[in-house]
C-alpha positions, 0 to 999 in steps of 0.5 A, a space after each residue: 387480452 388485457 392481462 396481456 396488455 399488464 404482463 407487457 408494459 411490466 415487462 416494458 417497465 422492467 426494460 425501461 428501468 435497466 436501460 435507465 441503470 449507468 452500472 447495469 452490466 458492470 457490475 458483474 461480467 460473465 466470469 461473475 467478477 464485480 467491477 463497481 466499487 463495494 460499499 464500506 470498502 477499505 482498500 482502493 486499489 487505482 489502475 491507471 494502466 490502459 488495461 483492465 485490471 483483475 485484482 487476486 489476493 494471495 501469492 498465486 492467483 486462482 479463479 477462487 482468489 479474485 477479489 474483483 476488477 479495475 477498469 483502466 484509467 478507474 480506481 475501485 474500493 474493495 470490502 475484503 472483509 468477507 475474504 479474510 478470517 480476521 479482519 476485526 483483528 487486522 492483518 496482511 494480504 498480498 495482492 497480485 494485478 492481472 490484465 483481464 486479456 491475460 486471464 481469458 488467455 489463461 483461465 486453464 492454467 493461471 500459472 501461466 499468466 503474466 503479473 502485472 502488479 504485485 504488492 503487499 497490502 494492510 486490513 482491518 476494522 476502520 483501516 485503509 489502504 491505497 495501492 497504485 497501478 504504475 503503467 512504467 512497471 506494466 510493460 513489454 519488457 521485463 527483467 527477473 529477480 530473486 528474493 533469498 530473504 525471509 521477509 517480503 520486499 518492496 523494490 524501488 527505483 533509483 532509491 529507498 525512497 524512490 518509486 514502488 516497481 513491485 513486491 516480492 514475498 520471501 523466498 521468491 524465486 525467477 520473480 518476473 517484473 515488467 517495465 515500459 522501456 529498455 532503461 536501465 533501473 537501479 533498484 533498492 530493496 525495501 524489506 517489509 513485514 507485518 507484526 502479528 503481535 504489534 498487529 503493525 507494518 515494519 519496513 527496512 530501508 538500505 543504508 548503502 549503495 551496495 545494496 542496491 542492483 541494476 538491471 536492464 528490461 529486456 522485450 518479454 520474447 527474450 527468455 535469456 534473461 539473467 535473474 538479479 538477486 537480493 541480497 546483492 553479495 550472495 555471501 551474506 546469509 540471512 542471519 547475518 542481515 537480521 544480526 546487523 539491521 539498523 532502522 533508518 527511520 521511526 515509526 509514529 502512529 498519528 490520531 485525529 481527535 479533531 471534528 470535522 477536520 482531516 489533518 496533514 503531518 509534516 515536518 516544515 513544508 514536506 506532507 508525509 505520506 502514511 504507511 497505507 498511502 494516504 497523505 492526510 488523516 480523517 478526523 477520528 483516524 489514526 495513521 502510521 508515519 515513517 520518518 528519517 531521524 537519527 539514531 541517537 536522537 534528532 529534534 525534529 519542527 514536527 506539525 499537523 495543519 488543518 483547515 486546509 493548512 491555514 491552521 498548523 499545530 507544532 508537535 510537541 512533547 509532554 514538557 512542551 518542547 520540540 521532540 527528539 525523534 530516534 530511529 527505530 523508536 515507535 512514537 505516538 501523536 494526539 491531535 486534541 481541540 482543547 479550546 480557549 479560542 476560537 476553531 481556527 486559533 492554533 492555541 487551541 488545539 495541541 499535538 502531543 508527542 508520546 516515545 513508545 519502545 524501540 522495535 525488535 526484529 528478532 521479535 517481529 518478523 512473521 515470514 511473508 
């Protein structure tokens, strides 16, 4: 009897102590998908969509390429460390985004399964990535495109600067996209490709309007829907793309040697936002910014703030003066505390200002 008195409240212990545990079931459902955020992660991908969010890495999803959940409304950070060969070195992975309805209804055959999301996104050692679910680009109406480059694309609204509706890998074929309204969209192609050699991402905006398509979304019960195509003039060739590529923008890669300080990049009071979607650089990290210049050069008031922006740092170059940037140029920042006052004297840090060589895309394009 009083061996089963100790078995019982072991067991009523045991009860207690998972009724206790908040995440207790969250963690893994009965598919094995794991819905909490991994520790050491580097990439968080946001879902604020009403719907709860599987994310699959590669260009077709499959049961054995999930990488986990989103619950709606959450953010999650994944380790993909595990899922990638070389993450020490770095790459790219494109990730697919599936409600959790859409892949019970379709477990048998995920071919059938609707994406909601689509991106491509960076990894490696000490490298983050944020993705972002938009629930404008995960509802009932859709329209279809088709991808006759040899290199992904993001497409954006209204822009190249405009607003991520999806991403598209080469070559791809009657892709369906999705929206919330029947409004129709204007879309810019955004060409993206990641280096193998560089180990960097390149992206090439539109320089014309005529590059751009429009398109309005029709309810998913329609299946006559037209698919628009990237190029916009189906008489352009691919070579002829590559042969006339002009970079809209430089690529400068940031460092922040400063303790204990994130730190913003801007050009007067606009923040740029770094190719992996953060906004600001945590001490000891370095980023890669984009920004419009000039082809022959632009002298540009470049700064890093820290101290929650008390503090600005002008960017200079090695002489001391303001940077001429050049597009398609890659250039190099170190933001250094060299003292001589105190922490909150900008006279005491610098931010110095390196031109690297100019990108060659004959050279870098690795197809997606």
């Amino acid at each position: 009897m009083k061996t089963k008195n100790i078995v019982f409240l072991l067991l009523l212990a045991a009860a207690l102590v998972l009724t206790a545990c908040p995440n207790s079931g969250e963690d893994d459902d009965s598919d094995g998908i794991s819905w909490t955020s991994e520790n050491n992660g580097t990439l968080t991908v946001i879902n604020n969509t009403s719907k709860d969010m599987l994310i699959f890495r590669g260009q077709t999803p499959n049961a054995s390429t999930i990488l986990g959940g989103v619950r709606a409304g959450s953010a999650k950070t994944f380790d993909i460390s595990d899922d990638v060969d070389d993450f020490d070195v770095g790459g790219y992975i494109i990730l697919r985004g599936m409600s959790k309805d859409e892949y019970e209804a379709n477990k048998t055959n995920l071919a059938n399964a609707r994406i909601d999301y689509s991106a491509m996104a960076t990894y490696g050692q000490g490298k983050k990535f944020r993705a972002e679910i938009n629930p404008a680009y995960s509802g009932n109406y859709y329209f279809k495109v088709t991808n006759a480059g040899r290199i992904g694309m993001e497409l954006r609204k209204d822009s190249p600067d405009g607003e991520k509706i999806g991403y598209l890998p080469a070559l791809a074929t009657n892709y369906a996209l999705y929206a919330d309204s029947t409004d129709d969209l204007t879309i810019f192609p955004v060409y993206v490709f990641y280096s193998n050699t560089t180990k960097t991402v390149t992206t090439i905006r539109a320089t014309s309007f005529a590059e751009s398509v429009s398109v309005g979304p029709r309810p998913t019960t329609d299946q006559s829907v037209q698919t628009v195509r990237f190029p916009n003039d189906e008489k352009v060739q691919w070579d002829q793309i590559v042969g006339n590529i002009v970079y809209p923008v430089a690529f400068i890669t940031v460092t922040n040697n400063v303790a204990n300080q994130s730190s913003r990049f801007a050009a007067a009071s606009k923040v740029y936002f770094a190719q992996n979607g953060y906004d600001s650089i945590n001490s000891g990290e370095t980023l890669t910014f984009e920004l419009k210049a000039a082809d022959g050069g632009q002298h540009m008031n470049l700064n890093c703030a820290i101290y929650g922006g008390t503090v600005v740092v002008a960017v200079k170059d090695a002489d001391g003066q303001t940077p001429a940037i050049k597009n398609g140029y890659d250039y190099t920042v170190s933001l250094d505390y060299t003292g001589g006052g105190g922490l909150t004297d900008p006279a005491s840090y610098t931010a110095v200002i390196t031109e690297g060589a100019k990108r060659n895309v004959e050279n870098e394009i690795i197809s997606l």
